[in-house]
ZAMI-472296 format. One record per residue (C-alpha): residue number from 1; residue in three letters; x, y, z; chain. Coordinates in steps of 0.02 Angstrom, whole numbers. Layout:
BEGIN
<node seq="NUM" type="ALA" px="X" py="Y" pz="Z" mol="A"/>
...
//
This chain:
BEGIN
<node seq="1" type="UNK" px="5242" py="4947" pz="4513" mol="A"/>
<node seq="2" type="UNK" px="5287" py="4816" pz="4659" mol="A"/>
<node seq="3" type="UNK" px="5290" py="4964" pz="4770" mol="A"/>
<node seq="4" type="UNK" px="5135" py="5036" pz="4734" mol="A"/>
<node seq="5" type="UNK" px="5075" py="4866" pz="4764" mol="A"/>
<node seq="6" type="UNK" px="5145" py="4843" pz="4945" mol="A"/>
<node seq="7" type="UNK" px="5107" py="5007" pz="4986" mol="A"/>
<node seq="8" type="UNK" px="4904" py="4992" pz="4920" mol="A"/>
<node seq="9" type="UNK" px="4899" py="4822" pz="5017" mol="A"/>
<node seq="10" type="UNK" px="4986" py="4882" pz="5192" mol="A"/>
<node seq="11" type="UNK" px="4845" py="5036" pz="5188" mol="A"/>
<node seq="12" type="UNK" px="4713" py="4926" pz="5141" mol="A"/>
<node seq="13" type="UNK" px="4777" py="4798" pz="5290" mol="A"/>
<node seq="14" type="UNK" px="4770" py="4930" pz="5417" mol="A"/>
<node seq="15" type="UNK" px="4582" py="4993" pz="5353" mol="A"/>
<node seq="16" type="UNK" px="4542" py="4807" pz="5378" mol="A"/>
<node seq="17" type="UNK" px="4609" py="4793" pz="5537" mol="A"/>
<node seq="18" type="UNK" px="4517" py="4943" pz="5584" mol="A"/>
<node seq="19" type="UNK" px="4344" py="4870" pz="5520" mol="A"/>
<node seq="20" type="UNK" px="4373" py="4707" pz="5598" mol="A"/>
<node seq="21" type="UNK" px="4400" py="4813" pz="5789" mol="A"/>
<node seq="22" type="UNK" px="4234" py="4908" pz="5742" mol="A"/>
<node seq="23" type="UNK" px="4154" py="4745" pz="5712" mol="A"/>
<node seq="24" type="UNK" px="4200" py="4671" pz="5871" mol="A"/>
<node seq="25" type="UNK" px="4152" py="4824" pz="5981" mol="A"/>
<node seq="26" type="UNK" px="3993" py="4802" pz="5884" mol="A"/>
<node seq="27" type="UNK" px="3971" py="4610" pz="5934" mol="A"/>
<node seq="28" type="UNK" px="3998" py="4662" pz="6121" mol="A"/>
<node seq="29" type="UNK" px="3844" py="4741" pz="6127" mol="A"/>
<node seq="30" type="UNK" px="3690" py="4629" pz="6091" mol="A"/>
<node seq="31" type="UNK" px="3585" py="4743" pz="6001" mol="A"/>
<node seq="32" type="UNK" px="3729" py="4792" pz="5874" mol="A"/>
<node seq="33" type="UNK" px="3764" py="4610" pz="5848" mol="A"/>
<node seq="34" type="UNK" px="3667" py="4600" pz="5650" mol="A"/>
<node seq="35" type="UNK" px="3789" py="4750" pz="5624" mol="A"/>
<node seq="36" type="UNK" px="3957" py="4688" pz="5697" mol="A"/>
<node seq="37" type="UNK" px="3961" py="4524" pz="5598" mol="A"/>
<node seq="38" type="UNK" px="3922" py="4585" pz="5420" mol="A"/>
<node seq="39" type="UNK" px="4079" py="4704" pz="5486" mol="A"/>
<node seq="40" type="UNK" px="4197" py="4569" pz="5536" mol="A"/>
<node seq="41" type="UNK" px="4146" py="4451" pz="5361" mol="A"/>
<node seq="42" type="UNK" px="4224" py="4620" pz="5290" mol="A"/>
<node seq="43" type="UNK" px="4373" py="4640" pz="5395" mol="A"/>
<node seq="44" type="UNK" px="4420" py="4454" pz="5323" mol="A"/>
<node seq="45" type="UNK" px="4388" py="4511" pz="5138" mol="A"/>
<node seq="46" type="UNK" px="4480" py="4653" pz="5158" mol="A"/>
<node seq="47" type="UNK" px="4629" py="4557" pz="5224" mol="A"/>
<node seq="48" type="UNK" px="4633" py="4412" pz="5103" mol="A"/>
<node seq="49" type="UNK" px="4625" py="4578" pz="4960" mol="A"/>
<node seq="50" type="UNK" px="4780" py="4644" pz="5049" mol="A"/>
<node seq="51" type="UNK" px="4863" py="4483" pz="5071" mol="A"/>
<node seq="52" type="UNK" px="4847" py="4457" pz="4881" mol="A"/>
<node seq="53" type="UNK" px="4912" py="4641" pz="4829" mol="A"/>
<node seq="54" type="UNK" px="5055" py="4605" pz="4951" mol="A"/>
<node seq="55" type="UNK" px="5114" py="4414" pz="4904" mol="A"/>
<node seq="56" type="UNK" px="5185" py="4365" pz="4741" mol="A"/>
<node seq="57" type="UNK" px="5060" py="4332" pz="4617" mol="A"/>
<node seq="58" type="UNK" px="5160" py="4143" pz="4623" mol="A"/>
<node seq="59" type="UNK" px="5112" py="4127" pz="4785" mol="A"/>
<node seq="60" type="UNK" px="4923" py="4211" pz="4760" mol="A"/>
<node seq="61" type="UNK" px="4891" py="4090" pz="4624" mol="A"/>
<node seq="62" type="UNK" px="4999" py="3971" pz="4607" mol="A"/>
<node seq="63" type="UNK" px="4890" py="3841" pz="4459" mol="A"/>
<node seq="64" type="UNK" px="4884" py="3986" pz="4343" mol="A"/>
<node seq="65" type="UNK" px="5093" py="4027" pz="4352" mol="A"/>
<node seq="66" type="UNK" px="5109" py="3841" pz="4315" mol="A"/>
<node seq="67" type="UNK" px="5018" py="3840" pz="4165" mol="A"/>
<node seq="68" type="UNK" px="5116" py="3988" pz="4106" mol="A"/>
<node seq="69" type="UNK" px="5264" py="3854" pz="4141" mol="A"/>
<node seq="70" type="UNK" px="5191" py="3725" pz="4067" mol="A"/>
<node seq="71" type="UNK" px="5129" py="3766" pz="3889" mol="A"/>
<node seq="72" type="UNK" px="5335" py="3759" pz="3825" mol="A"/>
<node seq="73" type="UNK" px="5328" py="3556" pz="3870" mol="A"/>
<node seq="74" type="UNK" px="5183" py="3532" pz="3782" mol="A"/>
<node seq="75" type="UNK" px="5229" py="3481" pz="3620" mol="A"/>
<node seq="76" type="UNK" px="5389" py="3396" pz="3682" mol="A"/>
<node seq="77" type="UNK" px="5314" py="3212" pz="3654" mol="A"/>
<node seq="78" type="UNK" px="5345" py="3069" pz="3795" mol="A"/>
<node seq="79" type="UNK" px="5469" py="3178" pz="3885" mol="A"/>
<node seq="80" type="UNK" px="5352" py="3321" pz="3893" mol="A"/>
<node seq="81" type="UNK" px="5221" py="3215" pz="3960" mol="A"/>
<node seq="82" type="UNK" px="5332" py="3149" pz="4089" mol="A"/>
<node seq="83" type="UNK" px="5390" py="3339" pz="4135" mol="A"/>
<node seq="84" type="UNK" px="5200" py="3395" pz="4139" mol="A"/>
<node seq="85" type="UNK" px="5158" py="3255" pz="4261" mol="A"/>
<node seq="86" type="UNK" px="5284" py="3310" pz="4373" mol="A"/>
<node seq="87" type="UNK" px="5243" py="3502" pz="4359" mol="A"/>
<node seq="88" type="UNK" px="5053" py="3456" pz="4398" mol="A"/>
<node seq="89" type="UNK" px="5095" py="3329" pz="4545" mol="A"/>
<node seq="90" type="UNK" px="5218" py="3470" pz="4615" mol="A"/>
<node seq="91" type="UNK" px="5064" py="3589" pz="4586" mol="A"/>
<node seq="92" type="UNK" px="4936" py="3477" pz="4674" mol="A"/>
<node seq="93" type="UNK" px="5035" py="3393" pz="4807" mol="A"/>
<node seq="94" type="UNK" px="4940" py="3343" pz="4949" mol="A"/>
<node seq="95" type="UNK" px="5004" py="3374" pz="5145" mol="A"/>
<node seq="96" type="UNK" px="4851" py="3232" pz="5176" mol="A"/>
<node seq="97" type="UNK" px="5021" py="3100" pz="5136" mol="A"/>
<node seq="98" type="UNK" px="5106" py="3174" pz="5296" mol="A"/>
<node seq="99" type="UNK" px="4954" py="3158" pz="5393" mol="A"/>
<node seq="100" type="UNK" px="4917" py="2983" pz="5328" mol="A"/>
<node seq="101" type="UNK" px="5098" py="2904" pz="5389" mol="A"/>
<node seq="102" type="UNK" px="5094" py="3005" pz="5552" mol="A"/>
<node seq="103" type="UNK" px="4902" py="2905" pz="5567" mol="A"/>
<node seq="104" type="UNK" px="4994" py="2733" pz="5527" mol="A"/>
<node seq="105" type="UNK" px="5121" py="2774" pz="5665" mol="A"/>
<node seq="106" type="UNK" px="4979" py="2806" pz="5778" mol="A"/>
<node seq="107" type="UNK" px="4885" py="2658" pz="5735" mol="A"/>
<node seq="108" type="UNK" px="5046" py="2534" pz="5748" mol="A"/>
<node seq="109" type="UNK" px="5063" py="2624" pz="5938" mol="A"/>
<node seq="110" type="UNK" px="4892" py="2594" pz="5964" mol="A"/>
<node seq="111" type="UNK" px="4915" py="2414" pz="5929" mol="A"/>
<node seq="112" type="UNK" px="5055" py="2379" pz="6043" mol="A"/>
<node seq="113" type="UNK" px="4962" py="2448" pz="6210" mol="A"/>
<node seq="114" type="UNK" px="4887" py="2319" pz="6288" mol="A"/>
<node seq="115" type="UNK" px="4707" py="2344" pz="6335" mol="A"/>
//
Protein backbone atom coordinates (compact mmCIF):
# COMPACT_ATOMS: atom_id res chain seq x y z
CA UNK A 1 0.00 0.00 0.00
CA UNK A 2 2.98 2.54 1.00
CA UNK A 3 4.27 1.86 -2.41
CA UNK A 4 1.44 2.52 -4.35
CA UNK A 5 1.39 5.60 -2.40
CA UNK A 6 4.96 6.89 -3.27
CA UNK A 7 4.66 5.81 -6.55
CA UNK A 8 0.91 7.77 -7.17
CA UNK A 9 2.57 10.89 -5.47
CA UNK A 10 6.14 10.92 -7.46
CA UNK A 11 3.78 10.73 -10.92
CA UNK A 12 1.50 13.18 -9.69
CA UNK A 13 4.77 15.48 -8.63
CA UNK A 14 6.17 15.29 -12.01
CA UNK A 15 2.50 16.16 -13.78
CA UNK A 16 2.69 19.16 -11.38
CA UNK A 17 5.90 20.15 -12.21
CA UNK A 18 4.96 19.94 -15.71
CA UNK A 19 1.79 22.25 -15.22
CA UNK A 20 3.63 24.68 -13.19
CA UNK A 21 6.49 25.04 -16.52
CA UNK A 22 3.30 25.44 -18.79
CA UNK A 23 2.09 28.07 -16.53
CA UNK A 24 5.14 30.03 -16.54
CA UNK A 25 5.70 29.91 -20.40
CA UNK A 26 2.14 31.11 -20.28
CA UNK A 27 2.94 34.21 -17.90
CA UNK A 28 5.85 35.18 -20.35
CA UNK A 29 3.61 36.18 -22.80
CA UNK A 30 1.18 39.03 -21.80
CA UNK A 31 -1.80 38.01 -23.52
CA UNK A 32 -1.68 34.36 -22.00
CA UNK A 33 -1.17 35.85 -18.59
CA UNK A 34 -5.31 35.10 -17.22
CA UNK A 35 -4.29 31.54 -18.45
CA UNK A 36 -0.75 31.00 -16.92
CA UNK A 37 -1.75 31.92 -13.34
CA UNK A 38 -4.93 29.81 -12.86
CA UNK A 39 -2.07 27.14 -14.23
CA UNK A 40 0.59 27.84 -11.70
CA UNK A 41 -2.34 28.08 -8.51
CA UNK A 42 -2.62 24.37 -9.91
CA UNK A 43 0.90 23.39 -10.15
CA UNK A 44 0.96 24.32 -6.16
CA UNK A 45 -2.23 22.11 -5.51
CA UNK A 46 -0.95 19.48 -7.25
CA UNK A 47 2.28 19.51 -5.28
CA UNK A 48 0.92 19.96 -1.78
CA UNK A 49 -1.55 16.59 -3.07
CA UNK A 50 1.74 14.81 -3.83
CA UNK A 51 3.55 15.95 -0.88
CA UNK A 52 0.69 14.51 1.25
CA UNK A 53 0.49 10.97 -0.66
CA UNK A 54 4.29 10.91 -0.23
CA UNK A 55 4.87 12.01 3.68
CA UNK A 56 3.66 10.05 6.57
CA UNK A 57 0.23 10.69 7.38
CA UNK A 58 2.11 11.82 11.05
CA UNK A 59 3.75 14.27 9.37
CA UNK A 60 0.57 15.31 6.90
CA UNK A 61 -1.54 15.75 9.89
CA UNK A 62 -0.01 15.69 12.75
CA UNK A 63 -3.34 17.05 15.43
CA UNK A 64 -5.37 14.20 14.22
CA UNK A 65 -2.41 11.24 15.03
CA UNK A 66 -2.31 12.90 18.45
CA UNK A 67 -5.69 12.47 19.27
CA UNK A 68 -5.47 8.90 18.21
CA UNK A 69 -2.62 9.06 21.10
CA UNK A 70 -4.42 10.75 23.31
CA UNK A 71 -7.89 9.17 23.93
CA UNK A 72 -5.87 6.08 26.20
CA UNK A 73 -4.90 9.07 28.92
CA UNK A 74 -8.13 10.22 29.08
CA UNK A 75 -9.66 8.60 31.81
CA UNK A 76 -6.37 8.33 33.73
CA UNK A 77 -7.42 11.17 36.35
CA UNK A 78 -4.70 13.96 37.47
CA UNK A 79 -1.92 12.06 35.81
CA UNK A 80 -3.75 11.85 32.58
CA UNK A 81 -4.42 15.40 32.65
CA UNK A 82 -0.90 16.20 33.25
CA UNK A 83 0.15 13.66 30.23
CA UNK A 84 -2.57 15.35 27.91
CA UNK A 85 -1.14 18.80 28.62
CA UNK A 86 2.09 17.77 27.59
CA UNK A 87 0.90 15.81 24.39
CA UNK A 88 -1.11 19.08 23.32
CA UNK A 89 1.83 21.61 24.21
CA UNK A 90 4.23 19.14 22.21
CA UNK A 91 1.42 19.28 19.47
CA UNK A 92 1.10 23.10 19.45
CA UNK A 93 4.54 24.28 20.22
CA UNK A 94 5.33 27.50 18.92
CA UNK A 95 8.92 28.37 16.99
CA UNK A 96 7.51 32.27 17.80
CA UNK A 97 9.61 31.36 21.54
CA UNK A 98 12.90 31.08 19.44
CA UNK A 99 12.16 34.14 17.63
CA UNK A 100 11.11 36.03 20.75
CA UNK A 101 14.66 35.39 22.75
CA UNK A 102 16.71 35.92 19.54
CA UNK A 103 14.43 39.61 19.55
CA UNK A 104 15.51 40.15 23.34
CA UNK A 105 19.16 39.52 22.28
CA UNK A 106 18.70 42.03 19.64
CA UNK A 107 17.09 44.52 21.70
CA UNK A 108 19.80 44.19 24.72
CA UNK A 109 22.51 44.86 21.57
CA UNK A 110 20.55 47.57 20.54
CA UNK A 111 20.76 49.09 23.89
CA UNK A 112 24.40 48.99 24.38
CA UNK A 113 25.30 51.01 20.96
CA UNK A 114 25.63 54.29 21.70
CA UNK A 115 23.72 56.66 19.51
Amino acid sequence: MRFFRVLLGSLLWLVAGVVGLLGVVLCVSIILLPVGIPLLMLARRLFRTAMALILPRAVVHPIEELGKKAPDVVSKGRAGRKKRKKLRKKATDKPGKAVDSAGKAVRKQRKKVPV
